[in-house]
GUTIDO-831195 format. One record per atom (N, C-alpha, C): x, y, z. Coordinates in steps of 0.2 Angstrom, whole numbers, plus 5000, padded with zeros to 4 digits. Example, Ala and Ser with C-alpha at 12.3 -4.5 7.8 and 13.67 -1.06 7.14 Angstrom:
BEGIN
506649725039/506249785039/506649845039/506449895035/506849955036/506450005039/
END
This chain:
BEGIN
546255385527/545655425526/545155405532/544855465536/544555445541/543755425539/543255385541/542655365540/542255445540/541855415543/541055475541/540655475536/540055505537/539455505531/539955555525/539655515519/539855535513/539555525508/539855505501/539555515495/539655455494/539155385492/539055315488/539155325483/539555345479/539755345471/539655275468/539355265461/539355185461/539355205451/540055185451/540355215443/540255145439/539855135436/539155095432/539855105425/539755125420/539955095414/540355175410/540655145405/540855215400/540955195392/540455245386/540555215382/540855265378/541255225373/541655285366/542155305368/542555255372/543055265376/543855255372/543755295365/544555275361/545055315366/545655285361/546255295366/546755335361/546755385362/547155455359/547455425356/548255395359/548855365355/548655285352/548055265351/547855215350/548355165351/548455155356/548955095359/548555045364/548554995364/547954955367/548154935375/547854965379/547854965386/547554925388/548054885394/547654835401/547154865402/546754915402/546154925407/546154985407/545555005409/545355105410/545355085418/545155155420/544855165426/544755245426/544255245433/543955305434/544255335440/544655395438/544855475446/544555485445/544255495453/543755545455/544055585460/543955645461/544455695464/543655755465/543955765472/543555825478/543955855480/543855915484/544155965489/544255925494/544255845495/544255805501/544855745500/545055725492/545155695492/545355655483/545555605484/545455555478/545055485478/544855475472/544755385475/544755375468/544855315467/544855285460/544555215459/544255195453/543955135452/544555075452/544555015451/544854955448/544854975442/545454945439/545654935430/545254905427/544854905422/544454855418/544554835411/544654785409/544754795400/544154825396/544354845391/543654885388/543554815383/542754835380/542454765377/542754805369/542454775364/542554785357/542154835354/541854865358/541354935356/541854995359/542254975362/542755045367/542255055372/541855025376/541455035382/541954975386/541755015395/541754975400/541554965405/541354915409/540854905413/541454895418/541254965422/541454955430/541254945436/540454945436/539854925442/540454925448/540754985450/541154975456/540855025459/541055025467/540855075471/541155135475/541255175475/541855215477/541255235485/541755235492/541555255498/541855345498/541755385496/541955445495/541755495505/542155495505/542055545512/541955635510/541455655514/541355705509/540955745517/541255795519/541155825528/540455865526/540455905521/539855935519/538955885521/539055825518/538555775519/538455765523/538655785529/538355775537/537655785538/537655855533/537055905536/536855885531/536155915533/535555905529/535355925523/535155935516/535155905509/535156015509/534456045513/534556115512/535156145515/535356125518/536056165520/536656175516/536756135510/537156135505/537556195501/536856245502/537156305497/537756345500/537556325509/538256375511/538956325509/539056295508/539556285506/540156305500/540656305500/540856335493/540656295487/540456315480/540656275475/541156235476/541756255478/542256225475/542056165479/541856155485/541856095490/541256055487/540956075483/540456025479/540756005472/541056025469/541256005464/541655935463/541655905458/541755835458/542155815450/542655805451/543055805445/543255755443/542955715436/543055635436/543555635429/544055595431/544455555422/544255505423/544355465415/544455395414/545255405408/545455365411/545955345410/546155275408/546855285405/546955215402/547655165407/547655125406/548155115409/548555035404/549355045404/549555015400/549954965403/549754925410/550054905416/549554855418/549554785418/549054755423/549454755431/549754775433/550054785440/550054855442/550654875446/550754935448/550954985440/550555025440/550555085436/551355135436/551455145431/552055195431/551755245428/551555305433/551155385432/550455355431/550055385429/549255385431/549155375425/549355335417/549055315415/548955405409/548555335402/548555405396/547555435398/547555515396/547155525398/546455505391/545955515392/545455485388/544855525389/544655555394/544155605394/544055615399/543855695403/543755725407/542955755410/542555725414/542155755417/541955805423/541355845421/541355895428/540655885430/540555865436/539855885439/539955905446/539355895449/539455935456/539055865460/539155875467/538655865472/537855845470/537755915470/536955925470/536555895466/537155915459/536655845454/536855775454/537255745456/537355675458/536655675463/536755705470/536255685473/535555705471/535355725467/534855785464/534555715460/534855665459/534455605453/534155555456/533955565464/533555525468/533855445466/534755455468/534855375467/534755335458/534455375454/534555325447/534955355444/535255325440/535955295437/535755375431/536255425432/536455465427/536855475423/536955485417/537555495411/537755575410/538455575410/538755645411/539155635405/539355695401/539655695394/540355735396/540855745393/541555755392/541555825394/541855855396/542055935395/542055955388/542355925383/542455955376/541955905372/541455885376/540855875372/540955825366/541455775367/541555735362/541155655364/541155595361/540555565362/540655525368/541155535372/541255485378/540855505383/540555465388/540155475391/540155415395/539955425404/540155415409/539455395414/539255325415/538755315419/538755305428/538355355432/538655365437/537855345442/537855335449/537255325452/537555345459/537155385463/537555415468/537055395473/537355405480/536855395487/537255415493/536855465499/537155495504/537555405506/537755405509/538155355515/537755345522/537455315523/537155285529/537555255534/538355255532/538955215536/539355255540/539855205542/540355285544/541055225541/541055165539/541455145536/541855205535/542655165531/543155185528/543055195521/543355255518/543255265510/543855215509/543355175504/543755145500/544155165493/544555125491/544655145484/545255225484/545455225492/545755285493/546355315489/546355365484/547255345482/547455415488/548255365489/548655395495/549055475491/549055535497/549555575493/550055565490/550455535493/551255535491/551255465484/550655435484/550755395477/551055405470/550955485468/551455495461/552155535463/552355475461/553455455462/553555525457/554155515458/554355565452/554455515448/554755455446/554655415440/553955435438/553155405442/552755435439/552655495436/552955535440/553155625438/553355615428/553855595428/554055585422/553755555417/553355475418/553255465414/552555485411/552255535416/551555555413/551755615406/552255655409/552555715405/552655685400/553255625399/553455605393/552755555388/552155545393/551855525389/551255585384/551155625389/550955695384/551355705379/551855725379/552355735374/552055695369/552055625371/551855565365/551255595361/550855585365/550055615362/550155675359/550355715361/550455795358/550855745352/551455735352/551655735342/551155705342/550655665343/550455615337/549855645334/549855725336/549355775332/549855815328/550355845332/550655895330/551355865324/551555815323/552155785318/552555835321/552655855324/553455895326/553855835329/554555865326/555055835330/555155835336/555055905339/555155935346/554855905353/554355885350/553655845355/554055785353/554355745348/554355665348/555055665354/555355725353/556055715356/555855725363/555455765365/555355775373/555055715377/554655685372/554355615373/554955575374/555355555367/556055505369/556355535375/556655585376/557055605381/556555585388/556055585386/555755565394/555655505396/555355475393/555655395395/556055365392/556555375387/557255355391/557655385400/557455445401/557655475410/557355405412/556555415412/556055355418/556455265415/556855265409/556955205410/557555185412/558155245413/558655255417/558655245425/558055265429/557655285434/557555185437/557355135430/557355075432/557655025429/558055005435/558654955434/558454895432/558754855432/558354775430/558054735436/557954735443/557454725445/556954765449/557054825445/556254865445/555854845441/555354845445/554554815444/554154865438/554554915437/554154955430/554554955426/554954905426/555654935418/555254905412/554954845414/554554825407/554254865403/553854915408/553254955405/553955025402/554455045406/554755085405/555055085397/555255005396/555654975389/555054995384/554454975386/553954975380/553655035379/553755095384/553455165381/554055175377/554655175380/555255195373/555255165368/555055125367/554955095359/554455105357/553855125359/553355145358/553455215353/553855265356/553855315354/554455345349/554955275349/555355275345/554955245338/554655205337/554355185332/553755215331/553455255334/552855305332/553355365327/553855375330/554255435327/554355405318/554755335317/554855325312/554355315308/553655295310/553155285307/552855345304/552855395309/552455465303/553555505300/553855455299/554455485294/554755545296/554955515305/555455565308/555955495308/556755525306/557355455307/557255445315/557255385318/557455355323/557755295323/557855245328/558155205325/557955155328/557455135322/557155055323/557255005324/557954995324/558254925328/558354945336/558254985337/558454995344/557554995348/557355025343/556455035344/556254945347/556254885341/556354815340/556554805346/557254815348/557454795353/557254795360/557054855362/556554895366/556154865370/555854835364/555254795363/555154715366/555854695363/555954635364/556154615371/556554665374/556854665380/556154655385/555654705383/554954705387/554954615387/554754625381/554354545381/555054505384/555454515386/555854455390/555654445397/555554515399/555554535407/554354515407/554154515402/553554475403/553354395399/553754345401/553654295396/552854275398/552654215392/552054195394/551754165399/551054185402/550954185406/551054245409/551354275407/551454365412/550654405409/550454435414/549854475411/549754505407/550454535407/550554595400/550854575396/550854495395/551254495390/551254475383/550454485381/550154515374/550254585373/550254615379/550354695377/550754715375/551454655377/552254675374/552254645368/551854625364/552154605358/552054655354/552354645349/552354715342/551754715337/551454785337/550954765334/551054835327/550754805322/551054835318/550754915317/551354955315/551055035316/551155055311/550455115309/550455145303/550955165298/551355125293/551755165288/552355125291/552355085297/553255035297/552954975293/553454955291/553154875287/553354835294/552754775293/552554725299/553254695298/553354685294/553954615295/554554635300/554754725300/555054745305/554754755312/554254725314/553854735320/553554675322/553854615319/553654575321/554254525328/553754525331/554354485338/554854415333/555454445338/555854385336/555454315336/555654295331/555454195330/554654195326/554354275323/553654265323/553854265313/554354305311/554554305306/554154255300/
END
């Protein structure tokens, strides 16, 4: 990403941040997305209200902000508009697909810089109570955007495992089978995809069990020993001391009895 004047984004905090499939994620973060580009925040864990403080800075390159503040209108909308998610992510390392989505923001340019610098609150598209603390400023630098995400970063693994995580989220409104199966088929492919010294098989082991025992839970057959197992294998390839390796343990889920969810030796 080449330097030049731009857009100082500075993504301050986000509260009412629940997680769709209620699965307990490493850290959120914040895409932000232009006509120019992407950039993303660091992962952060959320506090025990579902808010998170990310006081990070995004250096956004942004060719428009050259010119002067009146000259903006010629521009298109579309090269002002500014598209923000917060997201979850179920990885304290390298991510597999971009993570479950959590809420979608839309503002522009104009009003980012229209706040004279003080810190703004932007609310969801579908106006539900998450909401996104934001404080913007032209760029005085010609620095490098930081925080850059590169094109070619979503692998077709990631390709996959985002689809097969939709699936998940869609049954866990819809109880169809068809969704639970499009999910299992999916990351079983993504975990096909990671042999055992790939660096995402842990995560790949625990979405399929994830989704094998969300099935069994709303009283579709799967088969829960294999779910357990899934699981267990995660929790091998992260032992204690592994970052994610609370996240690998079984937590118990609605309508399976704990004693079948509880990690080997915890019985």
């Amino acid at each position: 990403m080449r330097g030049g004047p731009g857009l100082v984004l500075e993504v301050i905090a986000g509260v009412n941040l629940a997680i769709p499939s209620n699965r307990t994620p490493a850290g959120l973060y914040v895409l932000v997305s232009t006509s120019y580009g992407q950039w993303n925040t660091a992962i952060k864990a959320p506090m025990a209200d579902c808010s998170v403080s990310w006081n990070d800075t995004l250096t956004i390159h942004a060719s428009p902000l050259k010119f002067p503040r009146w000259l903006m209108p010629i521009f298109s909308r579309k090269s002002k508009a500014i598209h923000l998610e917060i997201r979850a992510s179920f990885e304290s390392g390298p991510m597999l697909g971009q993570g479950e989505l959590v809420g979608v923001f839309e503002t522009t340019l104009e009003r980012l810089l229209g706040s004279d610098e003080r810190p703004i609150s932007i609310s969801t598209v579908d106006n539900q109570r998450i909401s996104l603390e934001l404080r913007a400023r032209r760029s005085q630098t010609t620095q490098m955007a930081n925080h850059a995400v590169g094109g070619n970063e979503q692998s077709e693994i990631g390709r996959s495992t985002d689809a097969a995580r939709d699936a998940y989220i869609l049954f866990g409104t819809s109880s169809l089978a068809s969704d639970l199966d499009n999910s299992i088929r999916g990351f079983q492919s993504v975990l096909d995809q990671c042999p055992l010294n790939h660096p995402g098989r842990a995560a790949a082991l625990s979405n399929l069990a994830h989704a094998v025992l969300r099935g069994n839970a709303k009283n579709i057959r799967t088969d829960i020993d294999h779910g357990i197992s899934l699981f267990r294998s995660a929790l091998d390839l992260r032992p204690p001391g592994h970052p994610d390796h609370l996240l690998s343990k079984l937590r118990p889920l609605p309508g399976s009895p704990i004693s079948l969810l509880a990690p080997k030796g915890s019985r």
